[in-house]
C-alpha positions in Angstrom: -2.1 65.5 0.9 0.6 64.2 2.1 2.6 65.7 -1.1 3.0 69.0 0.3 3.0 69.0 4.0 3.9 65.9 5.3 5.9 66.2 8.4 4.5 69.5 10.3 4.9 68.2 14.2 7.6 65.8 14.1 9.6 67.1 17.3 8.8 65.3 21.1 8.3 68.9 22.1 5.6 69.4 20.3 3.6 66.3 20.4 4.0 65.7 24.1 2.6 69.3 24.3 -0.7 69.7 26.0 -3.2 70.8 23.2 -3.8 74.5 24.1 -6.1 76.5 21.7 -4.2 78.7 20.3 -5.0 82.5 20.4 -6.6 84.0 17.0 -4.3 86.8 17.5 -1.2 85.4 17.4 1.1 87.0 14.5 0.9 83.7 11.6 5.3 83.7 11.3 4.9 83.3 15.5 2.5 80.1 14.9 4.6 79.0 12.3 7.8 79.2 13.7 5.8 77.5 16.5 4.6 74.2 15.4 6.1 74.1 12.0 9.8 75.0 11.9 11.2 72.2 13.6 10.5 70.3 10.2 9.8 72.7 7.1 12.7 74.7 8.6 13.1 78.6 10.3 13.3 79.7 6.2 10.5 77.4 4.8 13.3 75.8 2.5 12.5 72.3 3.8 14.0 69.5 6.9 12.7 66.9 7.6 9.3 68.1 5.5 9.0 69.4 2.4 9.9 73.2 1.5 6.9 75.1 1.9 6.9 78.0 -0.6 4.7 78.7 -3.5 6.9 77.3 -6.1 7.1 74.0 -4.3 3.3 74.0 -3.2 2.1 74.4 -7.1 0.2 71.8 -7.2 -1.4 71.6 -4.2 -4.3 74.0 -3.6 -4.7 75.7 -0.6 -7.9 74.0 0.7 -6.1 70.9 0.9 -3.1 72.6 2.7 -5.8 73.6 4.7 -6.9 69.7 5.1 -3.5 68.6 5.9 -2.3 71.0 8.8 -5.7 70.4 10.6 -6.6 66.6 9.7 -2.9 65.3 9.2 -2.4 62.9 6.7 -2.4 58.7 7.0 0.5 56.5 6.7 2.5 59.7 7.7 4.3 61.9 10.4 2.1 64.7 9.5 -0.5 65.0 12.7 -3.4 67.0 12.7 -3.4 70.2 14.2 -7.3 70.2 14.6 -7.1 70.1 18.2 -3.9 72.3 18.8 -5.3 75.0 16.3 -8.2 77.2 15.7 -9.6 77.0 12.1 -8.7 80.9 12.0 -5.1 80.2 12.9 -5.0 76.7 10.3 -6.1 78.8 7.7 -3.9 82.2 8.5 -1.0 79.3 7.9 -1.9 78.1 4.6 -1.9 81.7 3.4 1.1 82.2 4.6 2.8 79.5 3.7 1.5 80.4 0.0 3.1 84.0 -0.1 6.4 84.5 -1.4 9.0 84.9 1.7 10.4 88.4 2.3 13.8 88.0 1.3 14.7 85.7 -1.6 15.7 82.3 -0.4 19.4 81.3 -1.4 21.0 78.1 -1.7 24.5 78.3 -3.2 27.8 76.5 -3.1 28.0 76.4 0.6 24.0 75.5 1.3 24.7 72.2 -1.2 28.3 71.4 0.5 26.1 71.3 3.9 23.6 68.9 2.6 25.6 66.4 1.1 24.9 63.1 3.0 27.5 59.9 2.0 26.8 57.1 4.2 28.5 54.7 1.9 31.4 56.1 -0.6 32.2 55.0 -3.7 33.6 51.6 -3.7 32.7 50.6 -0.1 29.9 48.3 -0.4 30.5 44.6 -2.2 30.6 44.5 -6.1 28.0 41.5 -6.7 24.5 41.6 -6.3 23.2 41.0 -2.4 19.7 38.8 -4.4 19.5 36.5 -7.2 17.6 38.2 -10.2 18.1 39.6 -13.7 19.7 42.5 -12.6 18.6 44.3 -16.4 14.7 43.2 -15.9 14.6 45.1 -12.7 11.6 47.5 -12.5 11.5 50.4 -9.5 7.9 51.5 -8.7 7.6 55.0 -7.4 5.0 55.0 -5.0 3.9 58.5 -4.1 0.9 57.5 -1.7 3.0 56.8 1.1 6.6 58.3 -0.8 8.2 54.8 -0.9 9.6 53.1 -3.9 9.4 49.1 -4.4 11.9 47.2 -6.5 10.3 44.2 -8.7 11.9 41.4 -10.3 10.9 41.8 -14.1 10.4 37.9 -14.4 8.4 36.9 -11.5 7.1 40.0 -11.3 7.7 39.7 -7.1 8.7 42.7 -5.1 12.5 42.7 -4.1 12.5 45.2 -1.9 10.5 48.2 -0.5 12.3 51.3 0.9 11.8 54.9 1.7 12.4 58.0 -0.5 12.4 62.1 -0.4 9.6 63.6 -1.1 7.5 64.1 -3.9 10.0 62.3 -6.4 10.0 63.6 -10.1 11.1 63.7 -13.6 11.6 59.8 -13.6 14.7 58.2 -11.6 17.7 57.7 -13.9 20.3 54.6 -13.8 24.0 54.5 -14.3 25.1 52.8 -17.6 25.8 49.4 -16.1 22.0 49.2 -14.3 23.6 49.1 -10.8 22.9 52.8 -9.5 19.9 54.8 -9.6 19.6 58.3 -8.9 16.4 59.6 -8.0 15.2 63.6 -8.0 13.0 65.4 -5.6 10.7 68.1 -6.3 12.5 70.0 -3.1 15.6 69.5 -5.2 17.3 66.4 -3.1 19.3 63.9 -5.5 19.8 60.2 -4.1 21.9 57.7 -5.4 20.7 54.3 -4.5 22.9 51.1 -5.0 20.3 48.2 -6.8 23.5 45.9 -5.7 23.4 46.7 -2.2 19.8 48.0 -1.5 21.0 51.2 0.3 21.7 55.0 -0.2 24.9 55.6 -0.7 24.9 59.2 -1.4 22.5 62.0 -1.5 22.9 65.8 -2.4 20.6 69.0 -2.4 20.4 70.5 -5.8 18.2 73.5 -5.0 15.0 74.6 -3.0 12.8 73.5 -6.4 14.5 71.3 -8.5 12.7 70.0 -12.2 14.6 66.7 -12.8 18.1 65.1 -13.2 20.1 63.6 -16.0 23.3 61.2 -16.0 26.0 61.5 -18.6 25.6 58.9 -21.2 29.3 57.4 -19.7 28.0 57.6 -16.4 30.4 60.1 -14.6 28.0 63.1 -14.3 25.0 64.2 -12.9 23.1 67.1 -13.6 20.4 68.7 -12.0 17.6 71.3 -13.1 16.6 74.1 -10.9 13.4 75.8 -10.6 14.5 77.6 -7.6 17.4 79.2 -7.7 17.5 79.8 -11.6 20.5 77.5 -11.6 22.4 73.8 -13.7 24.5 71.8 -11.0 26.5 69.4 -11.8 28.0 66.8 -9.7 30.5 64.1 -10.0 28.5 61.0 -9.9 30.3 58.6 -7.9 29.7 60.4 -4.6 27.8 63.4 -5.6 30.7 65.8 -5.0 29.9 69.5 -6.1 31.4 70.2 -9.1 30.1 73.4 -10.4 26.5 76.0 -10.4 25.9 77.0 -13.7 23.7 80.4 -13.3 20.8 80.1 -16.0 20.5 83.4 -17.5 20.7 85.9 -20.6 23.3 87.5 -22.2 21.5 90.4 -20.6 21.5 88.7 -17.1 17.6 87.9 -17.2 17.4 84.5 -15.3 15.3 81.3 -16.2 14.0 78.4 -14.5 14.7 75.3 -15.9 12.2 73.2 -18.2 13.8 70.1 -18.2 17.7 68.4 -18.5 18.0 65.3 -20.4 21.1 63.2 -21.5 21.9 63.3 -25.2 24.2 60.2 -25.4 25.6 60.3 -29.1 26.4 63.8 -28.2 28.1 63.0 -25.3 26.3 65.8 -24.1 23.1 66.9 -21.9 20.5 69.1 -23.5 18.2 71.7 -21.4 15.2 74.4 -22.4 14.6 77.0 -20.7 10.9 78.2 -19.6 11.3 81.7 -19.1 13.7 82.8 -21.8 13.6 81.0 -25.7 16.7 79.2 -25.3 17.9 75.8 -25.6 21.3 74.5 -24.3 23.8 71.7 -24.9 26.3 71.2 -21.9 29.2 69.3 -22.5 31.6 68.1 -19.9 35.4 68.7 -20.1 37.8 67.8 -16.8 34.6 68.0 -14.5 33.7 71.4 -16.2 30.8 72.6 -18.0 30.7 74.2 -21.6 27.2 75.7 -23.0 26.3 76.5 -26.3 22.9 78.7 -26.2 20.9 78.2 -28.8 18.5 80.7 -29.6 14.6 79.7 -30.2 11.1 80.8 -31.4 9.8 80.5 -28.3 9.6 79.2 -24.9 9.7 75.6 -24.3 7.8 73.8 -21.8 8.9 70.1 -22.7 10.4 68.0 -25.5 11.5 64.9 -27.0 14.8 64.0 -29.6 14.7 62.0 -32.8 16.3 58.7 -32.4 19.7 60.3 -33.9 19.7 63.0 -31.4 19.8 65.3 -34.2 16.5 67.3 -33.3 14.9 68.6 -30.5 11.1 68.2 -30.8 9.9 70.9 -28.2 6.5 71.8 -27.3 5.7 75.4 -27.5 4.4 77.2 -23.9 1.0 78.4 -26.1 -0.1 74.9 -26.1 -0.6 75.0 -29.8 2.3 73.6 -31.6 5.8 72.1 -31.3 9.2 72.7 -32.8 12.0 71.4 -34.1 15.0 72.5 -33.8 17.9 71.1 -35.6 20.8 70.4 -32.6 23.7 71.2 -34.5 23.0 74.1 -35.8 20.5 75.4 -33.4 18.0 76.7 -36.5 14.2 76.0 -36.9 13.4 73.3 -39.4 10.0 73.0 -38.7 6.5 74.0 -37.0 4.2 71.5 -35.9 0.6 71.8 -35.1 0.1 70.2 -31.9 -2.7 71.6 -30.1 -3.5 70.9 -26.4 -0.5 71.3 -24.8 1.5 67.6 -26.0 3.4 65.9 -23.2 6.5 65.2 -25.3 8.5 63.9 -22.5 6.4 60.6 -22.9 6.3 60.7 -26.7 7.2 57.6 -28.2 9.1 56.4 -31.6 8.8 53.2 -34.1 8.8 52.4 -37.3 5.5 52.4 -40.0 5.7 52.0 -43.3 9.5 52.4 -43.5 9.2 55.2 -42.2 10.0 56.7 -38.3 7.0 58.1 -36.7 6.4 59.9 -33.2 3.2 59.7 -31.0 2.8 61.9 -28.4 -0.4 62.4 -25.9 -1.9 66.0 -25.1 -2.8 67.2 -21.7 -5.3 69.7 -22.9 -7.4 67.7 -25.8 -8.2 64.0 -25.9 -5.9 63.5 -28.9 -2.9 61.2 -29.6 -0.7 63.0 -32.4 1.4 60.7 -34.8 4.2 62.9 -36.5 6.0 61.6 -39.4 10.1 62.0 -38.7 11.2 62.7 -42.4 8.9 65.1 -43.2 7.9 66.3 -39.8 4.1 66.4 -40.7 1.4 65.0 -38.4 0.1 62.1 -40.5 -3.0 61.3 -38.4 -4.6 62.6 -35.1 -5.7 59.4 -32.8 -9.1 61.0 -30.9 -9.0 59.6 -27.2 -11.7 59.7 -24.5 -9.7 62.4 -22.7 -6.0 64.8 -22.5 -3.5 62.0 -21.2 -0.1 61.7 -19.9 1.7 58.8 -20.9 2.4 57.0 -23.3 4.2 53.4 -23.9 5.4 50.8 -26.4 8.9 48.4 -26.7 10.2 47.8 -29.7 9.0 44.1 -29.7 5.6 45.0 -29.4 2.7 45.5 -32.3 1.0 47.8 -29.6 1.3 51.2 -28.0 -0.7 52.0 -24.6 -1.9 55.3 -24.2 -3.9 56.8 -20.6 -6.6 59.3 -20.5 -5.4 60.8 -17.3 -7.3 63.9 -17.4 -10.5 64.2 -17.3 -13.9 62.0 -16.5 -12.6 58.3 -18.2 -9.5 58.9 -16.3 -10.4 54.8 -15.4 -9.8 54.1 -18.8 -6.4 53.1 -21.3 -6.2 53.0 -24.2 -4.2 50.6 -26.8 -3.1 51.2 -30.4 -2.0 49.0 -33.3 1.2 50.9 -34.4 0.6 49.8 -37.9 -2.9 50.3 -38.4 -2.4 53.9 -36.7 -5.9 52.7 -34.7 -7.1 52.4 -31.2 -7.7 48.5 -31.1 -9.0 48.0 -27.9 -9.8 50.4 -24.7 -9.3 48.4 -21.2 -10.9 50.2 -17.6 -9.3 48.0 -15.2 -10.7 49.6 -12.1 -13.9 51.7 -12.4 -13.6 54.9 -10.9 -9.9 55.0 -10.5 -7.2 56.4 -12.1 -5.4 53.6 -14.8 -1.7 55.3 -16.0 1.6 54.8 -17.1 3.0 51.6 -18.6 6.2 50.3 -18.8 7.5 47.1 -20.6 9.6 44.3 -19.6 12.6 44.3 -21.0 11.7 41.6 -23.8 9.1 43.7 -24.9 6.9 40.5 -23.2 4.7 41.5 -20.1 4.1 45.5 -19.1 2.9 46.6 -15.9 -0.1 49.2 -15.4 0.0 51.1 -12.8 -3.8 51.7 -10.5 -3.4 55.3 -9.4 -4.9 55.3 -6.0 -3.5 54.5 -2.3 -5.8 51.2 -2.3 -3.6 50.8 -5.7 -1.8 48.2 -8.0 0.3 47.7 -10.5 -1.5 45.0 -12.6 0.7 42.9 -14.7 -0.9 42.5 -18.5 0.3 40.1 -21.2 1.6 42.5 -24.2 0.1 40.3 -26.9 -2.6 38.6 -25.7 -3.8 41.8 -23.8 -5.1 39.9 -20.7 -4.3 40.8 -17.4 -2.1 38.1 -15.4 -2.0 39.4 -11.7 -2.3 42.3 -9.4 0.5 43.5 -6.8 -0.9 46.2 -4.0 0.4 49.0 -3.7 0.3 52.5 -2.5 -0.6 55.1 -5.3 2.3 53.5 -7.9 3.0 56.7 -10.5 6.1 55.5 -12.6 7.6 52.4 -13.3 10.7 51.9 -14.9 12.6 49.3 -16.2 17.0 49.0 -16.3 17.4 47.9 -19.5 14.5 50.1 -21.1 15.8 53.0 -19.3 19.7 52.6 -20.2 19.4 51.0 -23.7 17.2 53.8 -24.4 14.0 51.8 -25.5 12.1 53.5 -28.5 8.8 53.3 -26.4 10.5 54.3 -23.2 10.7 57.8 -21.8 14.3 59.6 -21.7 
């Protein structure tokens, strides 16, 4: 719960109070301005908490809203309001903290200026590690149970460090070229810059009120961010998350789009973005600090996607659920139509080679099926029946095997793995009955991977990539992603973008 609502009563004010019943008649903005302003803000756009508008409550259905304001939520500074508030004036909250506001919320040049925090400017903090490890075998687990993130050393496979980060982190944090900066992206559209060096923020940025995910310039100068709220591109200079430019996201006819999803496109030097409510893709280049788009018209709207190892093609997943396509990148046309049904997750698809050959898996959310997609001829070759939709997918280029969850659904406890050259499911692991077994991520050798346990009484459990045996377990609280430097900024076939 605590991903949605998790600082409500943070102010000494209110919580050395005396708990007073509040009246069933008071007007809902009253009793939120009340109790909740102090840390979702006067506007709902976020503080201290989380922004608390429907785009940024999504996922969260209002029962549990419900839950949080009047039970508060563990490991937390969200308090329970059961005692301060009647269930008629809980509930009147989580409506209205589920309608759209009256006026349009704006953030603009001078609302990102305001936020920009820089505790530690570029070349401030010593240029050598503060640890002894192999500084491109580091993984960073996001933890979302308690929004923390651990860093592991890749060959003991020993936490580093543990710190603290903005809520709700998504779209996977990205690293600067060298492996010494990551930036991570919040769902309420904050961008932090963490030094792996130093262990510390050094900079941190708000994007937008409802931000989809970040990318960083394959020469490690830019960053760019990918609004859902306002319709907007920002991109920043990376070495202290300076404002460079808001790139409205619209139409030649001035209809507006939220953002599906940024990602770099290095042998482009470029970044590549689709756009969910109008069939476009872009390419942005950089030139002195300034963007360039080309708009590239598509066959329809596109939800997520994946690129060929060339970067030559986009392989997008149509918004019907029903099939992908690809779109050649430099001259924006339509080469092909793929039957995908059930909605594939193509931001986790996968590549390696079979029969001399490149092939791409990708998971579905909608149908238990893993779809394997010949690169040549862009035909599915073979459809992998799982035991339920899934969400990620994983391999390294060193390893005979590919690891596949079935997130969704009743065998959510359950992985699978398949022999990339056999094209079968070889074995099918449930690690920890009734509980949620997702995402994997390789070392950087391609020779251990971790697996994460999806629950606050969590783990990441540490498996042998060959043998298949699981080596040891390392508590934590709800781990989601993992991701590995040298995987991440080499670019690793079974690694996500």
């Amino acid at each position: 719960m605590q991903k949605t609502l998790n600082v409500l009563m943070l102010s000494a004010g209110l919580l050395n109070a005396p708990l007073v019943m509040a009246s069933t008649d008071t007007p809902t903005e009253t009793l939120y301005q009340q109790h909740c302003a102090s840390c979702h803000g006067s506007d709902r756009l976020g503080g201290m908490g989380p922004a608390l508008l429907p785009e940024n409550l999504s996922r969260l259905k209002q029962n549990q809203a419900e839950a949080a304001i009047r039970e508060g939520r563990p490991a937390t500074q969200m308090l329970g309001f059961a005692d301060t508030l009647s269930d008629e004036s809980i509930t009147a909250l989580a409506d209205y903290i589920y309608q759209p506001p009256a006026q349009e919320p704006v953030w603009d040049k001078r609302e990102i200026v305001g936020s920009h925090l820089l505790p530690y400017p570029s070349g401030s903090l010593p240029d050598t590690p503060a640890y002894s490890a192999d500084m491109m075998n580091l993984f960073l687990v996001v933890e979302i149970g308690d929004h923390h993130v651990t860093l592991l050393d890749g060959d003991s496979m020993e936490p580093i460090h543990r710190f603290a980060s903005r809520y709700a982190l998504h779209g996977g944090p990205k690293y600067s070229p060298d492996g010494r900066y990551v930036y991570f992206g919040s769902r309420d559209g904050w961008i932090t810059k963490y030094d792996l060096y130093n262990l510390k923020v050094v900079a941190e940025v708000r994007s937008g009120i409802n931000m989809r995910n970040i990318a960083v310039s394959a020469d490690g100068k830019h960053v760019l961010a990918a609004n859902y709220l306002p319709h907007t591109l920002v991109l920043f200079d990376a070495d202290n998350l300076d404002l460079l430019e808001i790139i409205p996201v619209e139409n030649d006819a001035g209809e507006s789009s939220r953002v599906s999803a940024v990602y770099a496109a290095p042998p482009r030097n470029s970044f590549i973005a689709a756009l969910k409510d109008i069939p476009q893709a872009w390419e942005i280049t950089v030139e002195n600090n300034q963007a360039r788009l080309r708009k590239m018209q598509t066959d329809t709207w596109l939800d997520d996607f994946f690129f060929d190892p060339d970067y030559e093609h986009l392989i997008g997943a149509a918004r019907d659920g029903k099939h992908g396509l690809v779109i050649n990148l430099d001259t924006g046309e339509t080469t092909a139509e793929l039957p995908l049904p059930g909605m594939p997750h193509l931001g986790s698809g996968i590549t390696w080679d079979y029969n001399g050959s490149r092939v791409m898996a990708t998971p579905h959310f909608r149908t238990g099926a893993v779809s394997i997609i010949d690169m040549d001829s862009w035909k599915v070759i073979k459809t992998l029946e799982t035991a339920g939709p899934g969400f990620f997918m994983r391999s390294h280029e060193n390893s005979r095997y590919a690891w596949v969850d079935v997130f969704f659904g009743p065998n959510k406890d359950k992985v699978h793995v398949i022999d990339k050259q056999t094209l079968e499911i070889v074995k099918t692991l449930q690690p920890e009955p009734g509980k949620v077994a997702a995402h994997v991520e390789f070392d950087r050798e391609g020779k251990k991977l971790l697996l994460s346990i999806w629950d606050e009484d969590g783990a990441v459990i540490v498996y042998d990539a060959d043998t298949l045996e699981e080596e040891k377990r390392i508590p934590m609280n709800k781990p989601s992603g993992k991701y590995n430097v040298w995987n991440k900024i080499n670019y690793e076939e079974g690694t996500s973008h």
